[in-house]
C-alpha positions in Angstrom: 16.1 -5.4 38.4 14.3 -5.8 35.1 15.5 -8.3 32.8 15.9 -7.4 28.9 12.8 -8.3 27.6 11.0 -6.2 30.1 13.3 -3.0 29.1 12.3 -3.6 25.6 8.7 -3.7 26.0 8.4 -1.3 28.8 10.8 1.2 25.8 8.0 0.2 23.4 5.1 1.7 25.9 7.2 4.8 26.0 7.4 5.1 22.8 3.3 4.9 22.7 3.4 1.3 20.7 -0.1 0.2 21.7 -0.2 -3.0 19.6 2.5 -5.7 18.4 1.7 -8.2 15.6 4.0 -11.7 16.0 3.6 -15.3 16.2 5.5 -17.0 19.6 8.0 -19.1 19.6 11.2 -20.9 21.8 13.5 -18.1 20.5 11.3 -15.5 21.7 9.2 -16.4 24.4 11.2 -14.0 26.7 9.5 -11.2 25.0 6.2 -13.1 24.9 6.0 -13.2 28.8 7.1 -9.3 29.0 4.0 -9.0 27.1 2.0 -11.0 29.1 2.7 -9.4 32.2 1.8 -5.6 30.7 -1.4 -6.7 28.5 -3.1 -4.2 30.1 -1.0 -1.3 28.2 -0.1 -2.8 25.2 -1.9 -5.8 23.0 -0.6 -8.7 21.4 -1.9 -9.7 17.6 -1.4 -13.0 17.2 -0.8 -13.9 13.5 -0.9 -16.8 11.8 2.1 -16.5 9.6 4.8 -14.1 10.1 4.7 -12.7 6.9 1.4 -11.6 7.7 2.6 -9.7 11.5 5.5 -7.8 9.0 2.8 -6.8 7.0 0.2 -6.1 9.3 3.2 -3.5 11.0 3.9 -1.9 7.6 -0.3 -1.2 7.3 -0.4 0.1 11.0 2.0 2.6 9.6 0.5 3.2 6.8 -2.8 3.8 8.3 -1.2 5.9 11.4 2.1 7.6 10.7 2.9 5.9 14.1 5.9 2.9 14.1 4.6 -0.3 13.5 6.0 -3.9 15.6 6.3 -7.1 14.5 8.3 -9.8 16.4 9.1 -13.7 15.3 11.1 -16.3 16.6 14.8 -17.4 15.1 15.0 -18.9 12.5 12.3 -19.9 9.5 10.4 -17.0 11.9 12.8 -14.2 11.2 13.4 -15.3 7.9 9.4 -15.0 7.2 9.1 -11.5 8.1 11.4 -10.4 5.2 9.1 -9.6 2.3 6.3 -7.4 4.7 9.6 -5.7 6.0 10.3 -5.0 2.1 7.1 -3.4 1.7 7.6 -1.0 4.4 11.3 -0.2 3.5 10.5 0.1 -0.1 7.2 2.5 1.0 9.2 4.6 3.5 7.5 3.1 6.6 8.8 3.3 10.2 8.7 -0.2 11.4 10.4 -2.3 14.6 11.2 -5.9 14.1 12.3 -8.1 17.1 13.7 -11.6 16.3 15.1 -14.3 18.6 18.0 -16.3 18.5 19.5 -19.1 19.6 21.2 -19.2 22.8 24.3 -16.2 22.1 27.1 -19.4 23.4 25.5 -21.4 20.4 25.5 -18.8 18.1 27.7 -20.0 14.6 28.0 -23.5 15.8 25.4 -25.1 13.1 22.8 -25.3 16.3 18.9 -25.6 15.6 17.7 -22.6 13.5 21.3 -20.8 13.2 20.6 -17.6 11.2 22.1 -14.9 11.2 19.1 -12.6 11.5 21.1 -9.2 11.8 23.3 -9.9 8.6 20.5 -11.1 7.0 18.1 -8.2 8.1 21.0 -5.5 6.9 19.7 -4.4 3.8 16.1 -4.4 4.7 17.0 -1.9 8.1 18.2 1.9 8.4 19.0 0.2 12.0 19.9 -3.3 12.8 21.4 -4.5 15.6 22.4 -7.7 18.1 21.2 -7.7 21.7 23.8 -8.7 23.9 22.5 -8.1 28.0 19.9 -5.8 29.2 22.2 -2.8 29.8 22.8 -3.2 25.7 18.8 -3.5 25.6 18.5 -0.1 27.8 20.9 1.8 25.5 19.6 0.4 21.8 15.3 0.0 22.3 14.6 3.6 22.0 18.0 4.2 19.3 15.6 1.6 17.5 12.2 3.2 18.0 14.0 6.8 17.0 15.6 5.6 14.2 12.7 4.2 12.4 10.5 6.7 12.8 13.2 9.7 12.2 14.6 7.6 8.6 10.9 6.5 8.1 12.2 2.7 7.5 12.9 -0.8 9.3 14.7 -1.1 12.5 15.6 -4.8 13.7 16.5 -5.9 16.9 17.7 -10.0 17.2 17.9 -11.0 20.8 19.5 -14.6 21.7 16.6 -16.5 23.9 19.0 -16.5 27.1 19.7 -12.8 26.9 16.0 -12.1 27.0 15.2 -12.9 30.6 18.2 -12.1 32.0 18.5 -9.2 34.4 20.3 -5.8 34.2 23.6 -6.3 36.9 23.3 -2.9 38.0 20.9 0.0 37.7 19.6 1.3 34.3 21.8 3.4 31.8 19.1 5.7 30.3 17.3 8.0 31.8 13.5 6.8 30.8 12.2 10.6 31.1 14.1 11.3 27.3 12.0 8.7 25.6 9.2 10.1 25.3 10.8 13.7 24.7 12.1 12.0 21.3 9.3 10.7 20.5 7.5 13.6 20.0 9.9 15.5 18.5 10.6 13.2 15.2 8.4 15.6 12.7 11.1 17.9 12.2 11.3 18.5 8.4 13.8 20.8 6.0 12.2 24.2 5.4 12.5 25.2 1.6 14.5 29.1 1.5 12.4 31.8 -0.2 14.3 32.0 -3.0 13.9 28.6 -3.9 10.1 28.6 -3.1 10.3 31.6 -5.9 12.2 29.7 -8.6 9.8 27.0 -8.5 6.9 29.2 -8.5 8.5 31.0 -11.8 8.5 27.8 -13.5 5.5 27.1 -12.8 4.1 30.8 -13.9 6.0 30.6 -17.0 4.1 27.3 -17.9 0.7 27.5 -20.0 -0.1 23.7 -19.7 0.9 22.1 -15.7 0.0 18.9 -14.7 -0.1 17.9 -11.5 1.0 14.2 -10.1 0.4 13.1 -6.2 1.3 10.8 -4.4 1.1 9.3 -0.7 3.4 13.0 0.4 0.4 14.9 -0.6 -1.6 12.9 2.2 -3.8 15.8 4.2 -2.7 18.7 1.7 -5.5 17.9 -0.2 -7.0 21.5 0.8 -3.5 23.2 -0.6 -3.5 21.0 -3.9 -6.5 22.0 -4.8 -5.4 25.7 -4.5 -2.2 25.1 -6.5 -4.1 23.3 -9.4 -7.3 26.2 -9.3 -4.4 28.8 -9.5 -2.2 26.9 -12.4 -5.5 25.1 -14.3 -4.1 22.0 -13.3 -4.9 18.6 -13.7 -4.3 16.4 -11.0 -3.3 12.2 -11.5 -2.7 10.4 -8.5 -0.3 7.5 -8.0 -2.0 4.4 -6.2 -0.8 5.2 -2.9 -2.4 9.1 -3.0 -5.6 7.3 -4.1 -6.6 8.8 -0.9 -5.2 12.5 -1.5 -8.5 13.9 -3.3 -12.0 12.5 -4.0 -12.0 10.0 -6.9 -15.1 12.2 -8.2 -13.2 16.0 -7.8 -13.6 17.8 -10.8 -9.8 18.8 -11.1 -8.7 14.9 -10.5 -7.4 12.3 -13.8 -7.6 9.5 -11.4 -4.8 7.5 -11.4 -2.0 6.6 -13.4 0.1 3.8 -15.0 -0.9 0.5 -16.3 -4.5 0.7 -13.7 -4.8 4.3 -14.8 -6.9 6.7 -16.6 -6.3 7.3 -20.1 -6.8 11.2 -19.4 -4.0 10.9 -16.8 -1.9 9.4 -19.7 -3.1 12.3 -22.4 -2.4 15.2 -20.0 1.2 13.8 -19.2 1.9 13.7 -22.8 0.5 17.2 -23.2 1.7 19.4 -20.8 4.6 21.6 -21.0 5.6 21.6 -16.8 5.2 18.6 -14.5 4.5 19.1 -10.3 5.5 16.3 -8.5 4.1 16.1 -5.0 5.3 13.7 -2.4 5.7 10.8 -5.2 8.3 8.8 -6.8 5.3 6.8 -9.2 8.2 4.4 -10.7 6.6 3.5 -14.2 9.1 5.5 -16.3 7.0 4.9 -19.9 4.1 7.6 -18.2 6.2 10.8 -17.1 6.5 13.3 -20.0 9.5 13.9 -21.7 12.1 15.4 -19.5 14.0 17.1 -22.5 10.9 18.9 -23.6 9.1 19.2 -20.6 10.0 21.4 -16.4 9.5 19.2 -13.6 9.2 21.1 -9.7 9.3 18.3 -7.4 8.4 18.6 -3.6 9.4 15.3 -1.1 9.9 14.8 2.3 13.3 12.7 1.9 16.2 15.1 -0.4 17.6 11.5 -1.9 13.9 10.8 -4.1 14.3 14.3 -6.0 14.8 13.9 -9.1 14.6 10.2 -9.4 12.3 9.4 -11.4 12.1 13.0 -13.6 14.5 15.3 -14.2 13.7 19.1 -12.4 14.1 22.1 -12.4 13.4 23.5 -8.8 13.6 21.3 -6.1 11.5 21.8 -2.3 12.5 19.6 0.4 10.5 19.3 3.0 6.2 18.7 3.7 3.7 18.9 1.2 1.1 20.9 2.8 3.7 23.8 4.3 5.6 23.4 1.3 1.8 24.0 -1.0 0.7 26.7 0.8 3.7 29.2 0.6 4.0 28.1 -3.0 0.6 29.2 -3.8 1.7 32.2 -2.1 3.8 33.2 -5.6 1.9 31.9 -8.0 -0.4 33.6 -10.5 -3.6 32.6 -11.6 -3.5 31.6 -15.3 -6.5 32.9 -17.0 -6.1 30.7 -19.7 -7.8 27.8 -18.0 -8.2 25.1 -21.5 -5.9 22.9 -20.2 -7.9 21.6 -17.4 -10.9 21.7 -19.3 -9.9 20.0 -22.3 -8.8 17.1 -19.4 -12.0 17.1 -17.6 -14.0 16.8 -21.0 -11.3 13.7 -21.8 -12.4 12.4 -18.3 -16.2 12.7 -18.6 -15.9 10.4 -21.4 -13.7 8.1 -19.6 -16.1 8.2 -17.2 -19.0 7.1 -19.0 -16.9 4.2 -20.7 -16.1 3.2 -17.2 -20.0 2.9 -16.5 -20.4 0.8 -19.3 -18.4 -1.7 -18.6 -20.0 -1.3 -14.9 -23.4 -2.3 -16.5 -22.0 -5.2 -18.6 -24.9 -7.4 -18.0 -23.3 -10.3 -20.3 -21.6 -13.8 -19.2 -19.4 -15.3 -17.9 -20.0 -12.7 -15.1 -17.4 -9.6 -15.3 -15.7 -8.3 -12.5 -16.3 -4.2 -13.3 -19.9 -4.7 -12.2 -19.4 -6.6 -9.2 -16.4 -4.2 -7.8 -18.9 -1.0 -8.4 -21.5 -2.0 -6.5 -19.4 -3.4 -3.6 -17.1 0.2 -3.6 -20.6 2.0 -3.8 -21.7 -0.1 -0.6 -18.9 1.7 1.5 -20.0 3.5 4.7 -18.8 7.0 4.6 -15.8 6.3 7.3 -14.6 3.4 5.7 -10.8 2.3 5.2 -10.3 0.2 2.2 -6.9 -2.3 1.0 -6.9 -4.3 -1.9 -4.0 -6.9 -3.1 -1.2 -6.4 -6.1 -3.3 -8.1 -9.0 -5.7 -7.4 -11.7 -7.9 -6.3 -8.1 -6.0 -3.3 -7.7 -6.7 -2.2 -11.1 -10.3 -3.2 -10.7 -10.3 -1.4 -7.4 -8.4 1.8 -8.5 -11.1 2.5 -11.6 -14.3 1.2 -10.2 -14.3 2.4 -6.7 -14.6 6.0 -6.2 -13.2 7.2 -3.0 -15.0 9.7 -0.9 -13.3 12.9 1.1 -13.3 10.8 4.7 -11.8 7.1 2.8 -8.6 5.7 3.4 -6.8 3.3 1.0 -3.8 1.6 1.0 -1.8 -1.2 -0.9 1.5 -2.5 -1.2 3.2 0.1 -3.0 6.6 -0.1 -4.6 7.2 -3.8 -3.6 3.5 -4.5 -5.4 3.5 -7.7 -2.8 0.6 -10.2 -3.3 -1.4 -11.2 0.1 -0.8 -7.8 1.8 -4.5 -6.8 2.0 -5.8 -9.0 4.4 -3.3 -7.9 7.1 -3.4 -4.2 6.5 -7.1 -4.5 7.3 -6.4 -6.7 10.3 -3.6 -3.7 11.3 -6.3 -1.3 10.3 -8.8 -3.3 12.7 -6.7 -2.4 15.5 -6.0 1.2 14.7 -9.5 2.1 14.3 -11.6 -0.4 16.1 -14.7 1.9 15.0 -14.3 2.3 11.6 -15.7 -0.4 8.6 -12.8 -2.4 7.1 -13.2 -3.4 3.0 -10.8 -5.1 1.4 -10.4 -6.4 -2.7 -8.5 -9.1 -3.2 -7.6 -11.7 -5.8 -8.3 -15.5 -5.6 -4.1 -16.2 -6.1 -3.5 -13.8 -3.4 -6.2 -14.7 -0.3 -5.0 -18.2 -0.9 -1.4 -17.7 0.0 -2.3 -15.7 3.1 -5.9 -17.1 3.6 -5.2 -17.9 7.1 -5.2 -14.3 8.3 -8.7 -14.1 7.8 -9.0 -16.5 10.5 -7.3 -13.7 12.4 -10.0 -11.2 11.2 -13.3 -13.8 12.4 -10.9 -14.4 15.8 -11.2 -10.5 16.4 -14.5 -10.1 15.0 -13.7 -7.5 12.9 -16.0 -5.3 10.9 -14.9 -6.5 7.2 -16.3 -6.7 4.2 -13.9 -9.0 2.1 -14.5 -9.1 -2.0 -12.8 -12.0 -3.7 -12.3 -11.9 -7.8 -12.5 -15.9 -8.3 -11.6 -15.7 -11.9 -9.1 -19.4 -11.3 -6.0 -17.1 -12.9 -3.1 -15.3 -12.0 -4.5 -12.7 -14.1 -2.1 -9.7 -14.2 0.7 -12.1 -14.8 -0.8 -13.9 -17.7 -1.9 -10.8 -19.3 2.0 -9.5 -18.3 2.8 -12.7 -20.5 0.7 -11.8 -23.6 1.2 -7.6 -23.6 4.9 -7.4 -22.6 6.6 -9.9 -23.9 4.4 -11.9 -26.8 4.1 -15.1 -24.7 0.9 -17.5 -24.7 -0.3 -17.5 -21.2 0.8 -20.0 -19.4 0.9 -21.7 -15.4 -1.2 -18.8 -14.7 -4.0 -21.2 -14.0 -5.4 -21.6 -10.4 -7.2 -24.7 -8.9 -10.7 -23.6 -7.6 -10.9 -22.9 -3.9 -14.8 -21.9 -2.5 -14.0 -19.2 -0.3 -17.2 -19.4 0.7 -17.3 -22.4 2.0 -13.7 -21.4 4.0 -15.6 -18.6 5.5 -18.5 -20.1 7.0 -15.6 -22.9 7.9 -13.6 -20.7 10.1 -17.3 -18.9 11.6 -17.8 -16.2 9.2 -20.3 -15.7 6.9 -19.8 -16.4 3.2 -21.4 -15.3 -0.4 -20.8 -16.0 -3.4 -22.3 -14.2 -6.7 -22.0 -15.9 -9.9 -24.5 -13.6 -12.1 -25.1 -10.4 -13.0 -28.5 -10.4 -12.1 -27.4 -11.7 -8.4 -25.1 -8.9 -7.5 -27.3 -6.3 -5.9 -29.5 -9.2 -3.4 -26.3 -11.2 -2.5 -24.4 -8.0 -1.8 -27.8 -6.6 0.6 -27.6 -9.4 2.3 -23.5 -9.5 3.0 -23.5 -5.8 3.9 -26.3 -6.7 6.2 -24.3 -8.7 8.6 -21.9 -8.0 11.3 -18.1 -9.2 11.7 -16.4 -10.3 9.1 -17.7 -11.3 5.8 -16.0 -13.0 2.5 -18.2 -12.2 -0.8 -16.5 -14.4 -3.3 -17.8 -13.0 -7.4 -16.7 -16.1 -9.6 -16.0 -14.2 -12.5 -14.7 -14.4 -16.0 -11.1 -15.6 -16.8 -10.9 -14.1 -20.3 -11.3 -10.5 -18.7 -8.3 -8.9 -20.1 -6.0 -6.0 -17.7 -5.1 -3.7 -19.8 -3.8 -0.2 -20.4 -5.7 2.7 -20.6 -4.3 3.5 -23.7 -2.8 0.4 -25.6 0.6 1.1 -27.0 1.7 -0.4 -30.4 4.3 -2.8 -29.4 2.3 -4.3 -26.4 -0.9 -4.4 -29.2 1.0 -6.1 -31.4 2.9 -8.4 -28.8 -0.8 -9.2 -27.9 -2.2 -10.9 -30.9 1.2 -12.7 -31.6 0.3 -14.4 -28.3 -3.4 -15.5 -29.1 -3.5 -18.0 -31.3 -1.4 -20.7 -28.7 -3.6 -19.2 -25.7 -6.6 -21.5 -24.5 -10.0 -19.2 -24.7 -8.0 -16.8 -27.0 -11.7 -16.0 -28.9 -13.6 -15.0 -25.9 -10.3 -12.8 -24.4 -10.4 -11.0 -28.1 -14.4 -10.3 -27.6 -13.5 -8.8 -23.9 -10.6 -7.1 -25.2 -13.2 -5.0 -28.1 -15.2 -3.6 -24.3 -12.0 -1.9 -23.7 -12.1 2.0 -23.9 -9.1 3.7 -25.9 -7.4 1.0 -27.5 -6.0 0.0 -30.7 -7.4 -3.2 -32.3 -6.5 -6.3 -30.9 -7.7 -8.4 -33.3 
């Protein structure tokens, strides 16, 4: 008879899992030797933090559609998987997480590494649950599997290490033949009614100035947004994680939006008279329009997000791309077009300030130029991740993505040290695809080891450090939203470099303008992984595309107490559409 770790891994082959991402351990080795004994038809990722294998099955996820698995032993290894379990519940992703525990007699007896895994794992799951024999195991595994992927969130598992290898006492409970029936079958969406398909359409016909925000739901409509914004004269801004949902270069496209947006995206939000929402709930309140003046259509996948972060009008549940192309369906083309074009003029010119500050030759070495050239070095196929930092909003204005790109980050949870194992997960979802990551010096260094795990799988990435020695979004955080000299923001130099080569990769490092375009020939050159570390300037202020006063004036109340204070105010004058710092 098959013991309980065996049903649970031979559940996750049904269920097509190809790949699990843990770190072993005493209260989990049951599982580990259930995955030894079927390596032929599903892999193992060791990791070197458990963070990193939550992570890594939150990117799979996000990369795929397909449920991501992580597993980690009881205690301090269950606890560890927390915050990469965050970012998938807090990004809608359907993940499995398998724990161990101690021995189920021991259990609440202040033994080694007594947590409570499931009561601590209840607010993170949509399905979390305690193991107690293999017949339990034969009934739950694929409840697990079905549950994530229908709620689109975390399931958890926590199996005591003597329950995992011991047998079933009789035969099986499940029929295996209805797993696989399931799992096909979990796309199943609402289907909006005509008449509600027609009431958003009239809002939207009725409007003589739409904009148009995406998000990660409007994933592979890209085809029937376009149609919806040609037909309305729309202008399209898209939130970090539909980065991906058009061309960074389409005509009809602001970019994105927020603190590392576009200051067009921010003009035709405070301009427009109806707002579309598709497949996003961007939370940054300050850049929606005003809900009393303005009519908001959303469209989303899950009925709880409408109307969370905007107030509408005319709701549509269900996918984007169905959803798109009956609305289009009703609409009428508006042959008053000035809307757009006013926006794509206001982008041109944000555009060219953009290149400017690409072609800053001057030092201390800037990071614009440096981010351009490595984002213009991306293969056609590639799949790029960048950390939660002053990198993403270096990475979400200076590298253009192309039609066949994909992008992620750590959405709503905005989780430093995520990058490195997305592109790791990515790694194993597309083994033939070019990996590029952007990261930050504050993140790598908390999860640095995982790009041990990229040179051990001799993965095709392309890794861009910005060295600056500073937690740079949270000083300037300090100085814009609160007044505050920076402060413990400050990092001790690592030379990533040198780390590289130490763990068998290759390592660059670019220090001056006049370097970048040799060093980065020569790192694109090579195979496997590569870490390019740019050692660039501290003073390099993050701010917004368009400067509002309060954050202005909270800004030069923190200068005079903030070390460099004269060369951040000669950075902060490059900046395009802002108010005087100084």
């Amino acid at each position: 008879m098959p013991n309980t770790s065996e049903i649970l891994v031979d559940t996750l082959i049904d269920w097509d899992v190809s790949v699990v991402f843990g770190l072993p351990g005493d209260g989990i080795n049951g599982v580990m030797e259930a995955l030894r004994q079927r390596q032929d038809k599903i892999r193992f990722v060791q990791v070197r933090h458990e963070a990193s294998a939550a992570f890594m099955a939150s990117g799979y996820a996000k990369w795929t559609g397909k449920l991501g698995v992580c597993f980690a032993t009881s205690g301090p290894g269950g606890t560890n998987l927390l915050t990469g379990l965050y970012d998938a519940k807090l990004d809608q992703l359907p993940v499995l997480a398998i724990t161990g525990m101690q021995s189920h007699a021991l259990i609440e007896t202040f033994t080694q590494q007594d947590v409570d895994l499931v009561k601590l794992f209840d607010d993170v799951s949509v399905y979390n649950a305690r193991v107690s024999n293999a017949e339990h195991m034969e009934e739950i595994s694929g409840l697990a599997c079905r549950s994530a992927l229908a709620r689109r969130g975390v399931a958890h598992l926590s199996i005591p290490n003597d329950v995992q290898e011991k047998p079933a006492s009789s035969g099986t409970i499940r029929n295996k033949q209805n797993r696989r029936l399931f799992s096909n079958q979990l796309s199943c969406h609402c289907v909006p009614k005509d008449e509600d398909i027609r009431a958003a359409a009239d809002i939207l016909n009725r409007a003589s100035r739409v904009a148009i925000l995406a998000g990660r739901g409007s994933l592979g409509a890209d085809e029937e947004l376009v149609a919806v914004s040609e037909r309305l004269g729309a202008p399209i801004a898209k939130a970090l994680l539909g980065k991906g949902t058009l061309p960074d270069d389409h005509p009809n496209t602001t970019g994105g939006i927020g603190l590392l947006g576009t200051a067009p995206s921010q003009e035709m939000m405070e301009q427009c008279d109806a707002l579309l929402i598709v497949g996003s709930t961007f939370p940054y309140l300050d850049y929606y329009p005003d809900g009393h003046k303005v009519k908001g259509v959303q469209i989303d996948i899950d009925p709880q997000r409408i109307g969370l972060r905007f107030p509408v009008d005319a709701a549509l549940v269900g996918d984007a791309k169905s959803i798109l192309e009956r609305l289009n369906d009703h609409l009428e083309r508006k042959s008053d077009q000035s809307f757009l074009e006013n926006i794509q003029k206001s982008m041109s010119r944000w555009r060219e300030d953009m290149i400017k500050l690409e072609k800053d030759s001057s030092s201390p070495l800037k990071p614009q130029p440096v981010v351009h050239a490595f984002g213009r070095r991306m293969a056609d196929n590639g799949v790029l991740a960048t950390d939660s930092g002053q990198n993403t909003e270096l990475t979400a204005r200076h590298i253009p993505l192309r039609k066949d790109h994909d992008f992620t980050v750590s959405g709503t949870l905005a989780a430093m040290a995520s990058a490195v194992p997305y592109l790791v997960a990515a790694g194993m979802a597309f083994p033939e695809r070019p990996l590029y990551g952007v990261v930050g010096d504050g993140g790598l260094s908390m999860q640095l080891g995982e790009f041990a795990t990229a040179v051990h799988h001799k993965l095709p990435l392309k890794l861009l450090v910005i060295r600056n020695g500073m937690l740079n979004q949270i000083a300037w955080e300090q100085m814009m939203f609160l007044g505050n000299p920076r402060f413990a923001c400050e990092l001790p130099p690592i030379d990533f470099a040198q780390v590289a080569k130490a763990m068998g990769a290759k390592g660059f490092t670019i220090s001056r303008f006049e370097d970048i375009e040799t060093v980065l020939e020569q790192a694109f050159a090579e195979n496997g992984p590569v870490l390019i570390e740019a050692i660039v300037d501290p003073d390099e202020p993050m701010v917004p595309p368009k400067m509002p006063d309060q954050y202005a004036e909270n800004f030069k109340e923190a200068l005079p107490e903030t070390k460099g204070s004269d060369a951040i105010v000669t950075n902060a004058r490059r900046a395009p559409h802002n108010t005087d710092l100084t």
